[in-house]
N, C-alpha and C positions, 0 to 999 in steps of 0.2 A: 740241628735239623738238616745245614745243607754244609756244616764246616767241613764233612769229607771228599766233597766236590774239588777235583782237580783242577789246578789255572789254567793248566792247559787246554782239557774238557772246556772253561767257563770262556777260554779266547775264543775256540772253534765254534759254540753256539753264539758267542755275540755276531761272527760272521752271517752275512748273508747267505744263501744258496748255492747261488754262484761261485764266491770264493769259498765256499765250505768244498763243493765241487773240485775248481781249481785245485786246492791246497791238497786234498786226498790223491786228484790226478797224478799229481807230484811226487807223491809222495811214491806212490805205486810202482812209476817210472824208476825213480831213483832208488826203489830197492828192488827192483826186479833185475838190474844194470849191476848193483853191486850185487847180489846171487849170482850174477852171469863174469863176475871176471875169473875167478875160480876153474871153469868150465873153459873160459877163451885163451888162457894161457896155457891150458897142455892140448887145446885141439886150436893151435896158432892158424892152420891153415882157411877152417872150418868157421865160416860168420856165428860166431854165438853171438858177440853183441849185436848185430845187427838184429837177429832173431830174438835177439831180448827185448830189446830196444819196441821192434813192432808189438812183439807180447806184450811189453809194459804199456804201449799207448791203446791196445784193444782191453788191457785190464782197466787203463784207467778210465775210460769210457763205460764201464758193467758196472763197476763196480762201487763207488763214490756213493750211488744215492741208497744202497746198500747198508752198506755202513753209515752212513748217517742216518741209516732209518734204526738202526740195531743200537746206535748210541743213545740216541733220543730217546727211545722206546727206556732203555737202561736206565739212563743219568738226566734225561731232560725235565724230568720234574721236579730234579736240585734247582737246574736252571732257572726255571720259572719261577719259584719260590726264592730264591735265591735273588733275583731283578728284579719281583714287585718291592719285596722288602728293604732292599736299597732304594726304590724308588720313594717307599712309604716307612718311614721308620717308626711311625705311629702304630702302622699296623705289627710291625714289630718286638715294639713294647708290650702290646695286647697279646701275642700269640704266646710272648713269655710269661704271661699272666693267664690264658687259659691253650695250654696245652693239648687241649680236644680240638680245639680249634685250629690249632695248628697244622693235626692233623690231619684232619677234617680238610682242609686244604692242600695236601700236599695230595692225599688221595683224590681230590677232584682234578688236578694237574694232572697226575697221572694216568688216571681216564680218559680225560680231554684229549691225551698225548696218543694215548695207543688208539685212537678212532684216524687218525692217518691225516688232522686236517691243518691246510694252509698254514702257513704262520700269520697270517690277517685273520684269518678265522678262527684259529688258538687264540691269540690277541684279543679279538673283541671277547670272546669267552672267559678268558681269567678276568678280562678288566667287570663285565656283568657280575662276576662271581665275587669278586672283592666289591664290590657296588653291593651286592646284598650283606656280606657281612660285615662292612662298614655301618649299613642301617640299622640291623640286628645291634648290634652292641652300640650304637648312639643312644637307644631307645634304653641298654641297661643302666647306659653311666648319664644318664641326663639326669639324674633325681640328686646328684653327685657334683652337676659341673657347675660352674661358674656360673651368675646369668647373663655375664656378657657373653658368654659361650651360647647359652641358649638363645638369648634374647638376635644374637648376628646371626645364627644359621636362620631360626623365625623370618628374620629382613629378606635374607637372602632365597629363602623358599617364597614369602608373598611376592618378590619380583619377579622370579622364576612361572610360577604358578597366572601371574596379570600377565605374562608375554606371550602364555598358553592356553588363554583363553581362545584363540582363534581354532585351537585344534583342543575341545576339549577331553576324547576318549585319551591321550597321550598325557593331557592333563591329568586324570584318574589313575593312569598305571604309571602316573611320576609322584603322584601324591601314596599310593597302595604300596611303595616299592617294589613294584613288580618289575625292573627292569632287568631284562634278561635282551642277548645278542641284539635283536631287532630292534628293539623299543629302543636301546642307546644308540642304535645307527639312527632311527626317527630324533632322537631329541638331539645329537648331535647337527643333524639337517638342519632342524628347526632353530636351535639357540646358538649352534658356534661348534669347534670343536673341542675347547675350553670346557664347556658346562660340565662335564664330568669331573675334571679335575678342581673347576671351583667348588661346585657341591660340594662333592668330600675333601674341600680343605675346612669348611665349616665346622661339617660330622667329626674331621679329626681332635679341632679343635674342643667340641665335646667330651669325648674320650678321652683325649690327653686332659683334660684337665680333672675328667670326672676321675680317672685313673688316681691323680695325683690326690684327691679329695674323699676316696672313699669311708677312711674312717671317723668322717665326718657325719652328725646325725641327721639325715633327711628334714628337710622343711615342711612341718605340717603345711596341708591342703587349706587354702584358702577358706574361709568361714564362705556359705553360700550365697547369704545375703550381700556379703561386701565383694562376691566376686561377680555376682548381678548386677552389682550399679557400678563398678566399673567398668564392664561391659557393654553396660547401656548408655554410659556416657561416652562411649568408644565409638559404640553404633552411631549415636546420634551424633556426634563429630563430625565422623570419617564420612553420613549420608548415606550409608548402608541401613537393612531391613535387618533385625534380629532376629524375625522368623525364620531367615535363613540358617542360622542354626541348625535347626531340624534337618538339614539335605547335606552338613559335614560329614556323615558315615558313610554317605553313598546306598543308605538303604530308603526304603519308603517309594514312592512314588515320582522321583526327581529324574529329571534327564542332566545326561551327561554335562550338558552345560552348567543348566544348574548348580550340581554339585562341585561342578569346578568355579563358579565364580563364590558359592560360600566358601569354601575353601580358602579361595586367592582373598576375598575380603574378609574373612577372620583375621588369617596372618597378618592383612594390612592394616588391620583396627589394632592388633598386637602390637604391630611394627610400631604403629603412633603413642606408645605409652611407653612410660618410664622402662629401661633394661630389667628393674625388681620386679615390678607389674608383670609386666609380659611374660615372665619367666616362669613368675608364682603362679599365675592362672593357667600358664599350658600345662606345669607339671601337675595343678591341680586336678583339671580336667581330665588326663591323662590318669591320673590316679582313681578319682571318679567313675570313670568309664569302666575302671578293672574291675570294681565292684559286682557282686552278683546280683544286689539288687541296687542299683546308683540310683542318687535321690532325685525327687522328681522336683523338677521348678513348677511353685504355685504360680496361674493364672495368677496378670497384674491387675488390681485391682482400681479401679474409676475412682477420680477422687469425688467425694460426699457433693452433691448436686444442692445449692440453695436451694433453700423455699420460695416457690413461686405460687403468687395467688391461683385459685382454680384455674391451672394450666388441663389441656387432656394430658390421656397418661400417654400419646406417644409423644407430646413433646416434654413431658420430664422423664423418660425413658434414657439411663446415662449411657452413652455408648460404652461401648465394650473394646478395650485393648485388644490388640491379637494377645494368644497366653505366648510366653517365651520359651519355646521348646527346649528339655535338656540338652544340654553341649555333649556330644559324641568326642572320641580321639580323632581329631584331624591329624592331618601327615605334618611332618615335620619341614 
């Protein structure tokens, strides 16, 4: 994809601005001076280099950002492609395993490049853009990967998620995947500069393993009952409400907070269980959820009330559980 890219193309874009500038000024000068000795040795008397000379420094003033806009425009979507994929070699391995994908990304580079913006603002664009299709394909090879694979990213999404409760709409479009330029400059502010690159060392870790594991046969989906009462011995641990369940998808009638603290204590009741556990129940649920008609969890049931002599009926009336609403795909 980017092996025709020139070393010397790939020195000049790792430069900065400046030196990209500089090195073209230079360049300009020094062959505008050698075009001019030709010229200054049969007109000896007649300043050609001098006149070269000032040519060369008004050339190289015009012209630099010029050409670096005609290169870029040309080759710099090697470039960018070319530096994520050294940076990420995971994502590497993936792009040599889906092709379209690959693609798919060379032409968003190349987009990104011919709209004329910053190199900070290119920057947070490719890293957004590889931030979604890192989650995209975690989401394909997680039914694949390891569950220490799943079970670390889980840990590392419920601590993520409990530090975001103070701000919880940023919470929602971290758990949705929807971060795109803005949203990573917010969660960058909020968590470090770091958070990006931790997250997706986790998601990496996903994919590279699920990569390595594919011809492997998927783990049936937890039986419902046994994934009920380990969840409800999760809930009741951790001091968490299982009715919160129901506000995991972010539909229904939940405010933003809400649904970011189910969220954040789902993953942390997860985090508290064995790596097999935790792993089996999200890919279940996960699985569950795809369903077109996903199964419904029965209302829990009051345990059988002794007989009590002529009580009235509102004091042998058994209280009533909350019912436990089905589990939705929460965010990874």
């Amino acid at each position: 994809m980017t092996e025709n890219l020139h070393p010397a193309l790939v020195f000049f874009f790792s430069l900065n601005e400046t030196m990209q500038s500089l090195l073209l000024g230079s360049l300009i000068v020094i062959g505008t001076l050698l075009i001019a000795l030709l010229p200054a040795r049969a007109a000896k008397k007649f300043p050609v280099m001098h006149l070269a000379l000032a040519l060369g420094l008004v050339l190289a003033f015009l012209l630099p950002q010029k050409i670096t806009r005609n290169l870029e425009t040309r080759y710099g979507h090697h470039f960018v492609v070319t530096s994520t994929l050294q940076q990420s070699p995971v994502l590497a391995t993936l792009f040599a395993e889906h092709p379209d994908a690959a693609a798919s990304f060379q032409q968003y580079a190349q987009e990104a490049i011919t709209q004329g913006l910053t190199r900070e603002a290119l920057s947070s664009q490719i890293a957004a853009e590889v931030s979604h299709i890192i989650s995209k394909y975690t989401e394909t090879y997680m039914p694949f990967a390891t569950d220490e694979a799943v079970y670390e990213n889980l840990k590392f999404s419920a601590e993520t998620l409990t530090k975001l409760k103070e701000n919880p709409v940023l919470c929602l479009i971290y758990t949705d995947n929807m971060m795109r330029e803005k949203e990573l400059a917010m969660l960058k502010e909020a968590l470090g500069d770091d958070i990006l690159t931790r997250a997706q060392s986790f998601k990496y870790a996903i994919i590279e393993s699920g990569l390595a594991n594919t011809a492997k046969e998927k783990k049936k989906p937890m039986a419902l009952e046994t994934l009920l009462e380990k969840l409800k011995a999760g809930y009741a641990k951790s001091g968490f409400s299982m009715a919160e369940l129901a506000a995991l998808d972010g539909s229904g009638n939940f405010s933003a907070a809400e649904s970011c603290n189910a969220q954040a204590h789902f993953l942390t009741v997860l985090s508290a269980m064995s790596p097999e556990d935790a792993a089996h129940i999200f890919r279940s649920i996960v699985e569950m959820s795809s369903l077109a008609t996903p199964p419904e969890i029965p209302a829990a049931q009051p345990d059988a009330a002794p007989a009590v002599p002529e009580t009235s009926a509102a004091e042998t009336a058994p209280v009533q559980e909350d019912a436990a609403p089905a589990p939705k795909t929460p965010a990874e």
